[in-house]
C-alpha positions as a Markdown table, in Angstrom:
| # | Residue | x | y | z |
|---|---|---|---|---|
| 1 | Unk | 262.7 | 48.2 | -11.8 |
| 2 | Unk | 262.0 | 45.0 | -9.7 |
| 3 | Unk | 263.0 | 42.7 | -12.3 |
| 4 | Unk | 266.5 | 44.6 | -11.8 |
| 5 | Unk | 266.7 | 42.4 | -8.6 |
| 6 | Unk | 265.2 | 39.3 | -9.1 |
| 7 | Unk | 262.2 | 37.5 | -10.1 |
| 8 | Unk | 259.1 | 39.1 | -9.5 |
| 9 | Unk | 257.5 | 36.0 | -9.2 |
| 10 | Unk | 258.9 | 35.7 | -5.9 |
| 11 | Unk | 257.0 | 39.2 | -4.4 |
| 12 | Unk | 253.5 | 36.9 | -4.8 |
| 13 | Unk | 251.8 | 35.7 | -1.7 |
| 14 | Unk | 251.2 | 32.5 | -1.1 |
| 15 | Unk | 247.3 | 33.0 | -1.4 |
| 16 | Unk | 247.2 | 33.5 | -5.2 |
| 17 | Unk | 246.6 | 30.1 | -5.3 |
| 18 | Unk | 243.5 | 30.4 | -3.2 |
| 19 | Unk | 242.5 | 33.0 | -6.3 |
| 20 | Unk | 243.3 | 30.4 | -8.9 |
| 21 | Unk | 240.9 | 27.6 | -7.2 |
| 22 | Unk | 238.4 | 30.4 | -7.4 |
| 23 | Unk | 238.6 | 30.6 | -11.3 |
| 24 | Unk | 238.2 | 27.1 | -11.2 |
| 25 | Unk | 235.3 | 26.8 | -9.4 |
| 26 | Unk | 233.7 | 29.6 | -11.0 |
| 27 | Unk | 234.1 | 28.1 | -14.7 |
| 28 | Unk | 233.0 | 24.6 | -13.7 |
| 29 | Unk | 230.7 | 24.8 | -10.7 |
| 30 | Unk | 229.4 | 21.0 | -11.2 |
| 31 | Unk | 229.4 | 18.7 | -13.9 |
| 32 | Unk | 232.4 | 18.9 | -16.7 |
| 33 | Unk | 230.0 | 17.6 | -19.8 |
| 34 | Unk | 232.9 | 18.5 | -22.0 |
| 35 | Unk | 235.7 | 16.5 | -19.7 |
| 36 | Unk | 233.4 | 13.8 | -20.0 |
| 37 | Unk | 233.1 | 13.6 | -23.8 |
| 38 | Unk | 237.1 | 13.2 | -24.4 |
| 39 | Unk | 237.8 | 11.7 | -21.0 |
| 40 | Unk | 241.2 | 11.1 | -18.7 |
| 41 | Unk | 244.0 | 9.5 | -21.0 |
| 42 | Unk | 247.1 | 11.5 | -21.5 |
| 43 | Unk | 247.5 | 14.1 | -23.9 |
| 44 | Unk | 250.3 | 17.2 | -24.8 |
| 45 | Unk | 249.0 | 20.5 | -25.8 |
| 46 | Unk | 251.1 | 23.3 | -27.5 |
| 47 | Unk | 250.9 | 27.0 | -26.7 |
| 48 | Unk | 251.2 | 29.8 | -29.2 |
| 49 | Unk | 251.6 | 32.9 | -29.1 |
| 50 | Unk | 249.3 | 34.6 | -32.1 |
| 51 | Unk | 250.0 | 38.3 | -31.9 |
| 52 | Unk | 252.8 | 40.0 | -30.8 |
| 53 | Unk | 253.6 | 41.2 | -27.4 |
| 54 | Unk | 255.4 | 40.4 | -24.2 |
| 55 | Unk | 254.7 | 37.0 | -22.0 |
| 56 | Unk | 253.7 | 37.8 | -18.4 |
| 57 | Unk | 251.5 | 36.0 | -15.9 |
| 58 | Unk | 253.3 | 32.6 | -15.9 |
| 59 | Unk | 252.8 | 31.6 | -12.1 |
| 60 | Unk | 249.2 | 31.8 | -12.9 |
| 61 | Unk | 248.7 | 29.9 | -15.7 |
| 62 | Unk | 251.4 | 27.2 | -14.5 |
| 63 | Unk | 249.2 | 27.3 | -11.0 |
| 64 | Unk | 245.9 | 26.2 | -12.9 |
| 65 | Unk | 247.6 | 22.9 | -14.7 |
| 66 | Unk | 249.1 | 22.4 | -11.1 |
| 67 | Unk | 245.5 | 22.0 | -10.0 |
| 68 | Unk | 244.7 | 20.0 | -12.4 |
| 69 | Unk | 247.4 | 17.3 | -12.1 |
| 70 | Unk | 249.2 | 19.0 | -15.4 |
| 71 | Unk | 252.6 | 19.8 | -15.9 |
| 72 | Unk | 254.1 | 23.1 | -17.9 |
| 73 | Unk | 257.5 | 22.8 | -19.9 |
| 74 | Unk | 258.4 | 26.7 | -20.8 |
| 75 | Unk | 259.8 | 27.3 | -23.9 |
| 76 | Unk | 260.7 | 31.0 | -23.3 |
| 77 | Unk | 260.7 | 32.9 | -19.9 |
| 78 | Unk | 258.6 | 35.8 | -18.8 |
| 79 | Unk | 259.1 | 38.8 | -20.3 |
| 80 | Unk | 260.2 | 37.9 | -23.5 |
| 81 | Unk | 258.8 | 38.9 | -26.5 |
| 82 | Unk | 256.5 | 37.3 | -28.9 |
| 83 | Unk | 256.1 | 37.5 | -32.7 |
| 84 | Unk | 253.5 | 35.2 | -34.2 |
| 85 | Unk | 253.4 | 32.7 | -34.3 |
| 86 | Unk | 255.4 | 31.4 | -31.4 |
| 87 | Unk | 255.5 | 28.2 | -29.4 |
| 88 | Unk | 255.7 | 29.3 | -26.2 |
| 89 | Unk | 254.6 | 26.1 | -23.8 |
| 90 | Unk | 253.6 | 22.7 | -23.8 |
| 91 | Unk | 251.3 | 21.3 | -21.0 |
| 92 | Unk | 250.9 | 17.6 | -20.3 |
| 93 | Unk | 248.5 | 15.7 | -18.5 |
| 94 | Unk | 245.0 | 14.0 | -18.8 |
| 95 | Unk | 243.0 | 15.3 | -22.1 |
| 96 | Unk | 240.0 | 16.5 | -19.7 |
| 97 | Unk | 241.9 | 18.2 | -17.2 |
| 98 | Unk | 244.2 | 20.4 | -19.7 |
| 99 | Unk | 240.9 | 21.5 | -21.5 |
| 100 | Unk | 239.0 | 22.0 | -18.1 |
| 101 | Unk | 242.0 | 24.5 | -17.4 |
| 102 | Unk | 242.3 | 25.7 | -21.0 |
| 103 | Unk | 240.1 | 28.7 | -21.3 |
| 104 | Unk | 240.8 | 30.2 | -17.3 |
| 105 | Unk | 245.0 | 29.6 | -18.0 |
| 106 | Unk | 244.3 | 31.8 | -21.6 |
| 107 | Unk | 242.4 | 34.8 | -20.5 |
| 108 | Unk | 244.7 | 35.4 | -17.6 |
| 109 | Unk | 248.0 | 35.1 | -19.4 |
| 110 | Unk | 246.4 | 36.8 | -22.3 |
| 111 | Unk | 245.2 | 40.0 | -19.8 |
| 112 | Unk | 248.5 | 39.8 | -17.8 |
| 113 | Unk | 250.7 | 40.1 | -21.2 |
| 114 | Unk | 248.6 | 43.0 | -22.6 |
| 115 | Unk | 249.3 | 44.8 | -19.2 |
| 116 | Unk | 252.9 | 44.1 | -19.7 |
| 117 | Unk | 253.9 | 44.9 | -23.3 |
| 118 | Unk | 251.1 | 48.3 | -23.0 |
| 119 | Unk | 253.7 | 48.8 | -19.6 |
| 120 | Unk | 256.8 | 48.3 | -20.8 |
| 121 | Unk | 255.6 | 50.1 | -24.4 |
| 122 | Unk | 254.9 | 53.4 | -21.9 |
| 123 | Unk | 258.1 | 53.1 | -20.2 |
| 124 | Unk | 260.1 | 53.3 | -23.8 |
| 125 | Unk | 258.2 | 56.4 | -24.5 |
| 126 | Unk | 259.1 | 58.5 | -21.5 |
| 127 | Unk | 262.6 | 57.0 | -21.1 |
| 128 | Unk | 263.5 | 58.0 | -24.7 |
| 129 | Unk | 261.3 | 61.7 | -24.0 |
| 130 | Unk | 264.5 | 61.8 | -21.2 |
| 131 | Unk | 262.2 | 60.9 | -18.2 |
| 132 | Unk | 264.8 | 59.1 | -15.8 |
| 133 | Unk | 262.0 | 58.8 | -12.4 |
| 134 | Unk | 259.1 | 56.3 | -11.8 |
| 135 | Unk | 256.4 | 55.1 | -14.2 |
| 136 | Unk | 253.2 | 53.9 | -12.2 |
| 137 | Unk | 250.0 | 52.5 | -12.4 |
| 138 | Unk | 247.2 | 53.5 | -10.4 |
| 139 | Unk | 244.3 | 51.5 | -8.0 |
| 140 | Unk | 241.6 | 51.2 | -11.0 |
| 141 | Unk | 241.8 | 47.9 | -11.3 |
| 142 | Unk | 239.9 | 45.0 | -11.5 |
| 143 | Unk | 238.2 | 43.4 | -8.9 |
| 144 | Unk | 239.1 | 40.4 | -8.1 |
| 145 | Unk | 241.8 | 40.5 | -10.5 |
| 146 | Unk | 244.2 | 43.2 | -9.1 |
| 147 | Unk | 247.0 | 40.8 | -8.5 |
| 148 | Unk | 247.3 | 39.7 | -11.5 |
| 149 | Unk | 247.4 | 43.4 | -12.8 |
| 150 | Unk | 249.9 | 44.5 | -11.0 |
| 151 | Unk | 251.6 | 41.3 | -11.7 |
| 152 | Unk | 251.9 | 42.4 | -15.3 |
| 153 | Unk | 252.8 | 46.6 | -14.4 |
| 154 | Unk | 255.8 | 44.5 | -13.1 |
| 155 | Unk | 257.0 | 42.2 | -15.5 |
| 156 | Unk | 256.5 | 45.3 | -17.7 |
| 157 | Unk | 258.9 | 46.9 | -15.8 |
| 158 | Unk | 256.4 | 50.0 | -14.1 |
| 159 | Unk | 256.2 | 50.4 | -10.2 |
| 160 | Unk | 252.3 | 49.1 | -8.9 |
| 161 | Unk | 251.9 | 52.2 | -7.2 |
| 162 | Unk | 249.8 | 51.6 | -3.8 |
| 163 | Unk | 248.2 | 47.9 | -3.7 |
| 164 | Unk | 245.2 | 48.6 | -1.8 |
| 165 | Unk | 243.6 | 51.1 | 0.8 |
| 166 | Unk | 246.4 | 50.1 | 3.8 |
| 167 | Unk | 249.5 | 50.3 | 1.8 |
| 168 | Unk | 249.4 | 54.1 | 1.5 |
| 169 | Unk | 246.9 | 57.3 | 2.6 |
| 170 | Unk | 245.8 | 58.7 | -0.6 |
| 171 | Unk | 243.4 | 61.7 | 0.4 |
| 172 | Unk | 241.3 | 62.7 | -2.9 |
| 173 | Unk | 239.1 | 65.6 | -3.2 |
| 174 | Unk | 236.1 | 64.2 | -1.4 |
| 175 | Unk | 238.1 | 63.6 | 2.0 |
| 176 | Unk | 239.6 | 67.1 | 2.0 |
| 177 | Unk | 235.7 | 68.3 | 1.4 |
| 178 | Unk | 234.4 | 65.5 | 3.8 |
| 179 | Unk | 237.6 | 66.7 | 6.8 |
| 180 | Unk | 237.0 | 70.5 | 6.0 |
| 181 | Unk | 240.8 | 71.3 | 4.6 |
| 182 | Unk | 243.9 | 69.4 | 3.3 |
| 183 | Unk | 245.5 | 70.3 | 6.9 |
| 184 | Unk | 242.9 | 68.6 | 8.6 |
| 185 | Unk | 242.7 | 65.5 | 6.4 |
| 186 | Unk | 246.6 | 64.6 | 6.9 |
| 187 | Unk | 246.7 | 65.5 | 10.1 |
| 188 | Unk | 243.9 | 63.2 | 11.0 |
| 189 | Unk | 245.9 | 60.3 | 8.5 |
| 190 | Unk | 249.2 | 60.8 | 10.0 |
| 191 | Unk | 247.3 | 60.6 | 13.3 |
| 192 | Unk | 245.6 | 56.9 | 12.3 |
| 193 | Unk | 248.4 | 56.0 | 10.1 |
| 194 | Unk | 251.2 | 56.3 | 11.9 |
| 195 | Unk | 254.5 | 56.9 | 10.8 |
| 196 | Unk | 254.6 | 53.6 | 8.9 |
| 197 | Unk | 252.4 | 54.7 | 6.0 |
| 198 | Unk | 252.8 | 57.3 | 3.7 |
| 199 | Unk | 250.5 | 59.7 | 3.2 |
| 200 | Unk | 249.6 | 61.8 | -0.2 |
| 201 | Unk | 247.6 | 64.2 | -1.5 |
| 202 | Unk | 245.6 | 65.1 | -4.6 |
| 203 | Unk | 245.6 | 68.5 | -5.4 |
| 204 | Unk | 244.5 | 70.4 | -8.3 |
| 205 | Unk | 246.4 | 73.6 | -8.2 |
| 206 | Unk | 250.2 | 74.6 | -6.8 |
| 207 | Unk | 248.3 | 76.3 | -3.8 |
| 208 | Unk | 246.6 | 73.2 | -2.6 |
| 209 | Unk | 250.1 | 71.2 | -3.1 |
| 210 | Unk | 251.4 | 74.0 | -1.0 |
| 211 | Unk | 249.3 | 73.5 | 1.5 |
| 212 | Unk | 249.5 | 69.9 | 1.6 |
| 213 | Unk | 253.2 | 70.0 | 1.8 |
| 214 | Unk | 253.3 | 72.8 | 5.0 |
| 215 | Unk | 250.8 | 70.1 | 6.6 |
| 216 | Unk | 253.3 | 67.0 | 6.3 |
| 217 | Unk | 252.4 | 65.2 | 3.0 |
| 218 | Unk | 254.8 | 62.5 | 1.9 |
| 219 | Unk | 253.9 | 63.0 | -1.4 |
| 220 | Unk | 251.9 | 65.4 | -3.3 |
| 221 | Unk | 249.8 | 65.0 | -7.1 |
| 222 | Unk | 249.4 | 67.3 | -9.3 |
| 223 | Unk | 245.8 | 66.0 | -10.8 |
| 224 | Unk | 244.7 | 67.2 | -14.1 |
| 225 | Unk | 247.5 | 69.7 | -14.8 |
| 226 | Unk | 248.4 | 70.6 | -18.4 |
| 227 | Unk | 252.3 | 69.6 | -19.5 |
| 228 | Unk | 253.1 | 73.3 | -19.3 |
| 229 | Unk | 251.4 | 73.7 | -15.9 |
| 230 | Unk | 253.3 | 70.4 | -14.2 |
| 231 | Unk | 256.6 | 71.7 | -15.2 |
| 232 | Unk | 256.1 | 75.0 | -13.5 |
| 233 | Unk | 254.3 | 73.8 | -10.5 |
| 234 | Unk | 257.1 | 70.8 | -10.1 |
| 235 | Unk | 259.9 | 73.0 | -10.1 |
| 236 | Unk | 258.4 | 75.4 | -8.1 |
| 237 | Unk | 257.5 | 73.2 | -5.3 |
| 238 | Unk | 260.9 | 71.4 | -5.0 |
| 239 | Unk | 262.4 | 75.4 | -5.5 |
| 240 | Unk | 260.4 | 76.6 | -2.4 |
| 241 | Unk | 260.5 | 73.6 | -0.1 |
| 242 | Unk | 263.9 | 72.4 | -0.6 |
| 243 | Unk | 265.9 | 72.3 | 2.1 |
| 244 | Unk | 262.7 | 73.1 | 4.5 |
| 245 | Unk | 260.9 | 69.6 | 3.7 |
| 246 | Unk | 261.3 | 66.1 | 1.6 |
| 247 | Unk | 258.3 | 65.2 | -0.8 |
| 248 | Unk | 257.9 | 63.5 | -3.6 |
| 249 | Unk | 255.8 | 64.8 | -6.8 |
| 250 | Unk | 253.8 | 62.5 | -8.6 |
| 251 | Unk | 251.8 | 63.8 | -11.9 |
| 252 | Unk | 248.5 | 62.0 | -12.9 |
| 253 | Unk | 245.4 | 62.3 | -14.8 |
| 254 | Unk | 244.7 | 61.7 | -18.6 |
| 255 | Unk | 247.9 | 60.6 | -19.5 |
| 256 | Unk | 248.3 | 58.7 | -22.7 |
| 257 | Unk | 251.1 | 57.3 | -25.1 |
| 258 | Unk | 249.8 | 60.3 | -27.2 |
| 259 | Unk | 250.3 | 62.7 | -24.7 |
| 260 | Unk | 252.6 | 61.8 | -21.5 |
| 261 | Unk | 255.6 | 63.3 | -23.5 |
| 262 | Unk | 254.4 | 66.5 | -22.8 |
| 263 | Unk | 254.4 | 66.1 | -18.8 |
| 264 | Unk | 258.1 | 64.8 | -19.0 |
| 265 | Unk | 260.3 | 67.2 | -16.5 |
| 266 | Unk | 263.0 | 64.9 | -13.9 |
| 267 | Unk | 261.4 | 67.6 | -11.1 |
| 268 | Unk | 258.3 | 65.4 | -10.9 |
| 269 | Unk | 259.3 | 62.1 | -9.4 |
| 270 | Unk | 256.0 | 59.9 | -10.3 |
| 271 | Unk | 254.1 | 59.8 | -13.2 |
| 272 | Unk | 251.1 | 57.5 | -12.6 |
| 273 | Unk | 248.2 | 56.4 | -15.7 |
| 274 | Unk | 245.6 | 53.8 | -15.8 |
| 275 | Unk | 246.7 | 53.6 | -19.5 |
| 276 | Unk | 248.9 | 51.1 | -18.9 |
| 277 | Unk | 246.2 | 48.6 | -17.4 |
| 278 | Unk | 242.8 | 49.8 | -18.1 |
| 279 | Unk | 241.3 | 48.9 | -21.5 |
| 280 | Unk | 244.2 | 47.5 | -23.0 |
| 281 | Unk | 244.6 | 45.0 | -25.6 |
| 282 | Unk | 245.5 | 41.4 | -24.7 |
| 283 | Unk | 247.8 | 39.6 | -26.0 |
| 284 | Unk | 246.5 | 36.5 | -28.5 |
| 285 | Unk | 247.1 | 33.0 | -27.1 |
| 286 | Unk | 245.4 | 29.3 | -28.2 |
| 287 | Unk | 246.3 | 25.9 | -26.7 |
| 288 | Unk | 246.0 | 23.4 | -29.0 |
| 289 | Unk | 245.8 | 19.4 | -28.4 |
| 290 | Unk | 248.7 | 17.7 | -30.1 |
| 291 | Unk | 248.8 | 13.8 | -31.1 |
């Protein structure tokens, strides 16, 4: 994983805190009738942690008391894990400007950490099912709020899969109906592409990941397949292609905790779910004003 190597707080660009002045503006386009009411003189608030879970999405909350002329002492660093109820932080600065930041700094810290410990929870399933390969996310994210979700697939130690549209050709069903055959649809990619970007395709039965293979696919999914089925079609891919052509196999669609056991088999190389990011609980944070 990332973390392995360093800090993955150092793989963020630079315009994340572009993003953050967004959330800013958005939750106090004029007036701050609230900053008004307790006014500028210094003040310390504590962090807790209320319900258990792992801390991710520090650079983000640390960049909206930045902002704000605040300062963030760390109690804990990212990744840990929390049991309530836990002290986590303590901000510093004027009274108005920690609350004006108080509810944007929560909700993304609180979203990223859900991310993270329903991430890292995944990965402990499959590594102890004996799944030694990739754990991913997928692109159904939120708009606007991507980075920080994949921010949080990392600190919980899963790969982001493909960031956007550029990083990697991912032909779905509709482009092999729109391009008239798998064949055509990645030779038409590799064509625009280059040989810079990879290029995979979904495919819903071993005879479409055939197909996509024969036609120069970097990496072929296996959508929709039942435990049984992925385990057959993995192995027979590699079985047939090996030593002809180099592919990866990445399995997806419907996996949950409840079920991703079943689809465990070291002959498919990626196993990607949205179960890690979409609908997920959040961790419980509250910042509260200390005298």
């Amino acid at each position: 994983m990332a973390s392995d190597h360093g800090s993955v707080v150092h793989l963020l660009p630079h315009t994340y805190k572009r993003i953050v002045s967004a959330w800013l503006e958005e939750d106090c386009p004029s007036f701050d009738y609230g900053g008004f009411v307790v006014g500028g003189s210094m003040a310390k608030a504590k962090l807790f942690g209320k319900s258990a879970g792992m801390v991710a999405g520090v650079p983000f909350f640390d960049e909206v008391f930045r902002q704000l002329d605040c300062t963030v002492e760390w109690h804990l660093n990212e990744g840990h894990s929390v049991t309530p109820i836990t002290h986590c932080a303590t901000v510093r600065g004027p009274v108005r400007m920690i609350l004006l930041g108080e509810r944007v700094a929560l909700n993304t810290l609180a979203r990223c950490s859900g991310i993270a410990t329903k991430s890292a929870r995944m990965l402990s399933l499959v590594r102890n099912a004996g799944y030694s390969n990739i754990l991913a996310g997928t692109r159904k994210t939120t708009p606007g709020f991507r980075l920080v979700e994949k921010y949080g697939m990392l600190v919980g130690g899963c790969d982001t899969h493909r960031i956007d549209l550029s990083a990697m050709t991912m032909l779905k069903d509709n482009h092999v109906v729109a391009a008239g055959s798998i064949t055509r649809a990645v030779k038409a990619a590799q064509a625009a592409a280059g040989f810079a970007i990879k290029v995979e395709v979904e495919c819903q039965s071993e005879a479409e990941a055939d197909e996509a293979v024969a036609a120069g696919a970097d990496v072929v999914m296996l959508d929709n397949f039942t435990g049984e089925g992925v385990k057959v079609a993995a192995r027979s891919l590699k079985e047939r292609w090996r030593g002809r052509r180099e592919f990866l196999v990445e399995v997806s669609g419907g996996l949950t905790e409840a079920n991703v056991a079943e689809f465990v088999c070291n002959d498919v190389d990626v196993i990607s779910t949205s179960s890690i990011h979409q609908g997920v609980p959040h961790v419980d944070f509250s910042l509260k004003i200390v005298q």
